[in-house]
C-alpha positions, 0 to 999 in steps of 0.5 A, a space after each residue: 735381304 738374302 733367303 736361305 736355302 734349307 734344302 739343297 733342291 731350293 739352293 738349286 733353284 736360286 743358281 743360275 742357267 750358267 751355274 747348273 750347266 756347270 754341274 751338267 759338265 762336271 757330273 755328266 751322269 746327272 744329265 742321263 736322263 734329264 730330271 723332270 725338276 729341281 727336287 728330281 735334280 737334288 734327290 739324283 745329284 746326292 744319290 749314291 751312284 751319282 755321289 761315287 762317281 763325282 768322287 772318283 772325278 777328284 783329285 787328291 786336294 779336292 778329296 782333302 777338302 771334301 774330308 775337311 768338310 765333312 769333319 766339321 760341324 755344319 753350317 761351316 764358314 768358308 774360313 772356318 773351312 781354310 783354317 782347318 786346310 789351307 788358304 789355296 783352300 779358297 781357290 778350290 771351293 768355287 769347283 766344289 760348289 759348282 759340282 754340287 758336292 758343297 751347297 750354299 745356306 746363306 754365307 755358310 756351306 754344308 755337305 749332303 748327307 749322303 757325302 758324309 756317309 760315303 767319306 764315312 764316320 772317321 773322315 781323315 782318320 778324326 773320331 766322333 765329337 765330343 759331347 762334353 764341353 772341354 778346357 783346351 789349357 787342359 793339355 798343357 798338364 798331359 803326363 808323358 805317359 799319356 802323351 805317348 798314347 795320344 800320338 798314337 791316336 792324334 792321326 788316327 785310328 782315332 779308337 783304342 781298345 782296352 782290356 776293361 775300362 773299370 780298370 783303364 790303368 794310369 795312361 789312359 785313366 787319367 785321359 779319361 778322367 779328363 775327358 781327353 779320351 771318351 769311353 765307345 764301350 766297355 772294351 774301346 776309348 776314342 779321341 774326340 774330333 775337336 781335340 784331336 785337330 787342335 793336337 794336329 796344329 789345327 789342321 786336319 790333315 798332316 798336308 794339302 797336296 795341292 799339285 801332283 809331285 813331278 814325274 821321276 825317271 830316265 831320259 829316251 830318245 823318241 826316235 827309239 821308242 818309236 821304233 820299239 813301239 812300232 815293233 811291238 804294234 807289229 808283234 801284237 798283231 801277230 799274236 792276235 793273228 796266231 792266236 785267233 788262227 790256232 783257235 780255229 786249229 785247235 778250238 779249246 773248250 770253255 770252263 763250265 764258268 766261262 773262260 779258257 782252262 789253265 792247261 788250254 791258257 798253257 798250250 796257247 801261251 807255249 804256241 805264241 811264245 810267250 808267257 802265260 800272263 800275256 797270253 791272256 792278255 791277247 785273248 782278252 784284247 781279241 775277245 773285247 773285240 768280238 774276234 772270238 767268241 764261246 759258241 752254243 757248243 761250249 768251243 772257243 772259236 774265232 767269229 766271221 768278224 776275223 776274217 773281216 778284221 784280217 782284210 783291214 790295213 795294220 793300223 785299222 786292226 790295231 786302232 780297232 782293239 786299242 780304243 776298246 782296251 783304253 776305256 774296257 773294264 775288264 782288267 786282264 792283270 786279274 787272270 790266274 791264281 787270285 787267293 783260293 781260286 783262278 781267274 781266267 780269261 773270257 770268263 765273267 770275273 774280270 771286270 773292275 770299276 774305274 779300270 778304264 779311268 787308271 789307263 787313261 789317267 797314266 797315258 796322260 801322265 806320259 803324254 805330259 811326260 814324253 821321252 821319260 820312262 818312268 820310275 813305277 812308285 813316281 807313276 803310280 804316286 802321281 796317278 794316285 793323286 788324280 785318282 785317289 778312290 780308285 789308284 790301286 798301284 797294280 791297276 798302273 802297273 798293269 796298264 803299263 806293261 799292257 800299253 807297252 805290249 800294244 805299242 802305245 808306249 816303246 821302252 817306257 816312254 810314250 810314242 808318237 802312235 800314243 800321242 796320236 791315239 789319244 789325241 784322236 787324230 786321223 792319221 796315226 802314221 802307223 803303217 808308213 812306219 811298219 816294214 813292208 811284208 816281204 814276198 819270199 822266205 830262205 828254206 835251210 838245210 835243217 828242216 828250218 826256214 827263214 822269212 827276213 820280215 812280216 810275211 805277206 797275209 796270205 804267205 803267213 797264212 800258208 807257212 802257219 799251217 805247214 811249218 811250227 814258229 821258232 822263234 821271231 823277232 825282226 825276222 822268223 825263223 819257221 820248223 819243218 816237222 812231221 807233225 806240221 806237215 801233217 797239218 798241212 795234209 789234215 787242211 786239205 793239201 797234197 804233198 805235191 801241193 805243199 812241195 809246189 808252194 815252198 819252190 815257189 815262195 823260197 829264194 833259196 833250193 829246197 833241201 833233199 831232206 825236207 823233200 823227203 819228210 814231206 813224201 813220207 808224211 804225205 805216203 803215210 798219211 791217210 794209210 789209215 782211215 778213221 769213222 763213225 761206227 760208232 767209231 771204225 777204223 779200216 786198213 787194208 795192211 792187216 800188219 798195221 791192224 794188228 799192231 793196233 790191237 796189240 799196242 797197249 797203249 790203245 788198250 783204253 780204246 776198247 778196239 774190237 776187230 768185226 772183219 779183216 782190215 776193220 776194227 770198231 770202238 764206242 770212242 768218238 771219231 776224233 777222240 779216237 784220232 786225236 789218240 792214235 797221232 799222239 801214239 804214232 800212228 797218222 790216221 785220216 777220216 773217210 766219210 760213210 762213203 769211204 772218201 778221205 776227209 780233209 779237216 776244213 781250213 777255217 773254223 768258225 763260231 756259228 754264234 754272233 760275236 758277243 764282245 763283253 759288257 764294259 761298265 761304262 764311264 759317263 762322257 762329257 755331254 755336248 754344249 746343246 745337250 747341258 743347254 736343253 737340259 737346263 731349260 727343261 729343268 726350269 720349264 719342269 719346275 714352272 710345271 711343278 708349282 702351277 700344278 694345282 691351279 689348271 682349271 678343269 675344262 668339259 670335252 667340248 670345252 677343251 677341242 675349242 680352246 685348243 683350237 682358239 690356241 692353235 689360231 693364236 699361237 699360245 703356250 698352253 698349259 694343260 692337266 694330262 692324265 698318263 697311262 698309269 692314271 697319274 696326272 701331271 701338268 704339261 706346258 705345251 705349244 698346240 700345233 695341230 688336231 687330227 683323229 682325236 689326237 693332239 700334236 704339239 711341242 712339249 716345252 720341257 723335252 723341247 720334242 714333237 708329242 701327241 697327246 690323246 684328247 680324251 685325257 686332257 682334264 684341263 687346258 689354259 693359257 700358260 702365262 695366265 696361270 703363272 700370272 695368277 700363281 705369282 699373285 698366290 706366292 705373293 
C-alpha cells in the first residue's frame, strides 16, 4: 500500500538519489548552499526567489502547463490535467515533476502554494471559482445579448465593471440571475473559472505551443558575414581605444548620480563618429571591463588596466569584453531619455534581471539558425516562446544590434567569430582573419593624411594625439588643424619632433603648408604663459597683455594687471586655459619656476577599477557537486530524525569513547553545542584528539572539521541509534 505524502518535504524524501540530483541540475540555485535537510530543501525550493528563477527557466509550453496547473482545483489527476491542454501534456509532466514545480500526493499532483501566487489569482486570464453548484445545460438558453458579454470575458479579463449591480440591466442581469456571472462588489461582475473553460471548448488556453515557430528571414553568404563581422570586430576595438584615449585627453566629470552627462555623452559621441546611442554602448563595454573608472575625484578616466589590455592581441581585447557583455545585466539599450528622466551610462540604473539570459537565448537562435538574417518580429516571437517572463521584445532588439556592433553577428547573420565564442572553443581565428596593421601613412596636399589600414598601435597612438579622425572605414582619413597640433605640443612634443615624425611615417612629401601650420602653431604656442597665483598670466609682448585686458570676451575672467607683462585672476589654472584657447589665444602653463609644462601623455585613474555588480545567473553545477549535495542531504536527515536520542555522556566519558572509536574506526554520532548555544547532532568519522580538540570528517559536508571537547554533550555509535531509532518509528 502506497503512503501519501502531505507535504512537499515528505514527497521529497520518498524520491530517489537519481531524482533529487535531477532538481540540483535544473534548478542550480538550490544547490548554493547545500540544505541541512529535506524541510530546508522544500522551504528553499517553493521560496520565491527560487520560484522566479525556475520559472524563467521554462519555455512557453511548460508555462502553459504550469497556469493550467494552477487553474485547477487540487489534488488534480494527471488526466484531468491533459484534458483541460493537450495529450503531448504527458510528455512535459515528468520535467516539471523533476524540477519540483509539481509534486506528487498519491496518483494525484499539486502545485506549491507560493507557485500559485506567483502565476497570480487570474492564471490564464481564468476568474475565481464559483461558489455555487451550476447546471452547464443552462448555457444552451443564454440570450444574444448576453452572449455577446461572455465572449468578452470567456478569454479573460474574467472581471467587468458595472455602474451599480442593483441595476445591472437585461445582458448582465440575466447572467446573474443565473449564476453565469457572480457579483465581486457592488461596481464589478467575474466569469467563474468553471465556466469559463467549458466556454473555451475545455481548454484553458485558445493553444499549447509546444515547439518554437521557425525562424523567418533572408538568406547570407557566410563568407560575407565574416567579412562584415570581422570589420565590425576591428571597428569596435577601435572605438574602445579612441574613446578610452580621449578620456585620458579630456577626462569628463561624473553626474552627482554617477555616470557621464548628456553634453559630455554629445562630445564623446561626435568624436567617435558616431551616434550617441552607440557611444554609450562603448562606454559600457569599457566600463564592464574596468578600463574606465569614476575616480575619488569625480573624473572619468581610464584605469592602469588600459594599458595592459592595449598589450594584448586583437582577439584577447575582444574576447576580454564579449564574454562580459553575453552574461552582464546592465542593458545599454536603457541610456537616454526614459519618461521624465535620463539614464546615463556608467551610472547605477542600468541593470535588468534576465538581461543576460535574452542575449543569450537570441545568439542561440542564430546559431541554430546560421546565414539567416532575421525578420525582428520572427526573432523576438521565438525568444519569447524560450523566455516567456522575461522577453521584452526591445531587450532582443538591443542584443542584436549590440551583437552586430561586437562582430559576433555580420549583416544580421551570425558568424563563424559567434559560433566559436559561444561554443568556447580555443581558437577564434579572429586575428588571422583581421588585416595586417600597416606601418606608414599618405600626407595630402590638403592638410589631410591617409592611413590605407589599421595603423600600428604605436603610429595610431601618435597620429590621435597630432591629427583629428575624418572619417574610417577600411582606410582613415586624419585632419591636420591647428588645434591638433596644439595638442600635440600641449602632450609634450616640439615642432621639430612632430615634423620629424610625419617624414618618417609617410610615403608620401609632406606638403609646404602643412609644414608651415605646424611652425606657426609651434612659434605661437607657449608665447603665453599661464599659473597659479591664484591664477597669473605673464608675456613678455605687452601688446598681446593688452589685447587680453581689453577682449570682452574674458571680461568674466576678472583679469587684473599688478606689473608689465603680468595679469592675475581668482580663476582656476585650467579653467583660465581652457578660456583663452576657446578665445584664440595659445597659452601654455609654466610651473612656479617659470619652466613650461607639458600636460602628461597618459591620464590615469589613481582608484582601482571597479567593474559593475552584474545580477548573476546561476550555472549548471558540476556532476560531483549535485552528488555531494544529495548525500548530504540524506546524512543531514538521518541527523534530523536521531536528534532527541543521543544519550548524554560526562567529560571523561566522552574522550574515552572517542578514543575506543578512533581505534575501531566507527561513525559516531555525537550532540554538538555551537556558538550560539544551539545543539545540533553530527554523525562523524573521529580521526584524531589533540589540545582538547576533536578532528574528524563531517559526514554531511564529507570535509575536515574539528570540534571542541568541552561542547560535545553526548557521543554513540551511529548505527546503534539509528537501530534503536528504527525500533521507535516502528
Amino acid at each position: 500500500m502506497s503512503t501519501v505524502a502531505i507535504t512537499f518535504a515528505d514527497e521529497l524524501r520518498s524520491r530517489s538519489d537519481e531524482d533529487l540530483a535531477s532538481i540540483f541540475r535544473l534548478r542550480p540555485d538550490l544547490v548554493t548552499p547545500v540544505p541541512n535537510d529535506f524541510s530546508a530543501l522544500s522551504a528553499r525550493a517553493t521560496s520565491t526567489p527560487s520560484l522566479v528563477r525556475a520559472l524563467d527557466s521554462l519555455n512557453l509550453w511548460h508555462y502553459q502547463i504550469i497556469e493550467a496547473a494552477c487553474a485547477l482545483p487540487e489534488p488534480f489527476k494527471k488526466s484531468e490535467l491533459v484534458a483541460v491542454t493537450s495529450e503531448e501534456t504527458t510528455f512535459a509532466l515528468e520535467h516539471l515533476w523533476q524540477m519540483g514545480l509539481l509534486y506528487k500526493e498519491g496518483n494525484n499532483y499539486r502545485t506549491p502554494t507560493n507557485l500559485k501566487l506567483l502565476i497570480g489569482e487570474e492564471p490564464a486570464g481564468l476568474g475565481p471559482f464559483s461558489v455555487k453548484k451550476f447546471d452547464f445545460g443552462s448555457l444552451k438558453d443564454i440570450p444574444k445579448t448576453s452572449q455577446e458579454v461572455l465572449e468578452k470575458l470567456t478569454w479573460g479579463p474574467p472581471r467587468g465593471q458595472i455602474a451599480n449591480i442593483k441595476k445591472p440591466g437585461n445582458a448582465i442581469g440575466w447572467l446573474l440571475d443565473n449564476n453565469v456571472l457572480v457579483p465581486l462588489d457592488s461596481h464589478t461582475v467575474a466569469l467563474p473559472r468553471e465556466i469559463a473553460i467549458k466556454l473555451r471548448g475545455g481548454k484553458i488556453h485558445k493553444e499549447i505551443l509546444s515547439k518554437s515557430a521557425a525562424l523567418v528571414g533572408k538568406k547570407v553568404v557566410q563568407k560575407q558575414t565574416d567579412l562584415a563581422a570581422v570589420a565590425n570586430i576591428s571597428t569596435i576595438l577601435r572605438w574602445c581605444e579612441e574613446f578610452l584615449h580621449n578620456l585620458s585627453d579630456e577626462p569628463p566629470t561624473a553626474l552627482r548620480t554617477g555616470g557621464i552627462g548628456v553634453r559630455d555623452l554629445k562630445r564623446i559621441a561626435e568624436h567617435l563618429g558616431v551616434d550617441e546611442t552607440c557611444a554609450g554602448f562603448v562606454a559600457e563595454l569599457c566600463y564592464l571591463g574596468g578600463l574606465v573608472v569614476i575616480d575619488s575625484d569625480d573624473q572619468i578616466l581610464p584605469t592602469s588596466a588600459f594599458d595592459i589590455w592595449l598589450t594584448k592581441t586583437a582577439e584577447e581585447r575582444w574576447y576580454s569584453l564579449v564574454v562580459l557583455w553575453l552574461d552582464t545585466s546592465r542593458v545599454s539599450g536603457l541610456i537616454g531619455k526614459v519618461g521624465d528622466k535620463s539614464i546615463a551610462p556608467l551610472g547605477p540604473e542600468l541593470d535588468r534581471a534576465g538581461a543576460g539570459l535574452i542575449r543569450r537565448t537570441t545568439l542561440k537562435v542564430l546559431s541554430e539558425n546560421q546565414q539567416i538574417c532575421p525578420d525582428i518580429k520572427s526573432i523576438q516571437e521565438i525568444v519569447k516562446w524560450w523566455n516567456p517572463q522575461r522577453a521584452n521584445p526591445d531587450f532582443v532588439d538591443w542584443s542584436l544590434r549590440e551583437a552586430e556592433w561586437l562582430g559576433i553577428t555580420g549583416q544580421g547573420g551570425i558568424s563563424t567569430f559567434g559560433i566559436k565564442l559561444l561554443s568556447e572553443a580555443e581558437d577564434l581565428g579572429i586575428e588571422s582573419a583581421l588585416p595586417k596593421p600597416v606601418d606608414h601613412i599618405l600626407i595630402q596636399a590638403d592638410n589631410s593624411a591617409v592611413a590605407p589600414g589599421p595603423l600600428l598601435p604605436e603610429l595610431a597612438s601618435e597620429m590621435g594625439t597630432i591629427a583629428d579622425i575624418e572619417s574610417r572605414g577600411g582606410a582613415t582619413v586624419y585632419r591636420f588643424s591647428e588645434a591638433s597640433i596644439r595638442r600635440g605640443l600641449d602632450h609634450g612634443k616640439t615642432g621639430d619632433q612632430i615634423k620629424t615624425f610625419l617624414s618618417k611615417t609617410s610615403k608620401t612629401p609632406m606638403p609646404q603648408p602643412l609644414e608651415y601650420l605646424i611652425a606657426d602653431v609651434a612659434k605661437r604656442h607657449g608665447r603665453l604663459r599661464v599659473g597659479s597665483a591664484h591664477t597669473y598670466i605673464r608675456c613678455e609682448d605687452e601688446g598681446l597683455v593688452q589685447q587680453i585686458l581689453h577682449d570682452k570676451k574674458c571680461e568674466h575672467l576678472r583679469l587684473r594687471k599688478i606689473a608689465p607683462q603680468v595679469l592675475v585672476t581668482d580663476f582656476e589654472l585650467t579653467e583660465v586655459i581652457s578660456e583663452l584657447r576657446e578665445y584664440g589665444y595659445l597659452p601654455a602653463a609654466e610651473n612656479a619656476g617659470g619652466v613650461l609644462l607639458s600636460q602628461p601623455n597618459l591620464r590615469r585613474s589613481k582608484s582601482r577599477p571597479k567593474p559593475p555588480r552584474i545580477i548573476s545567473e546561476f550555472t549548471a553545477p558540476k556532476e560531483a557537486i549535485v552528488l555531494a549535495a544529495v548525500k548530504s542531504i540524506r546524512t543531514g536527515e538521518r541527523s534530523r530524525k536521531v536528534e532527541p536520542i543521543v544519550p548524554g555522556t560526562s567529560s571523561n566519558e566522552t574522550l574515552a569513547l572517542i578514543n575506543q572509536y578512533i581505534t575501531e574506526g566507527k561513525t559516531l554520532m555525537i550532540s554538538y553545542a555551537d556558538n550560539n548555544g544551539g545543539v545540533s547532532n553530527r554523525i562523524i568519522d573521529p580521526i584524531s584528539i589533540s589540545l582538547g580538540t576533536l578532528t574528524a570528517r563531517d559526514e554531511a559536508s564529507d570535509e575536515i572539521v574539528q570540534f571542541r571537547i568541552p561542547r560535545i554533550n553526548g557521543v554513540a555509535p551511529a548505527l546503534t541509534i539509528l537501530e534503536n531509532k528504527a525500533d521507535l518509528d516502528l
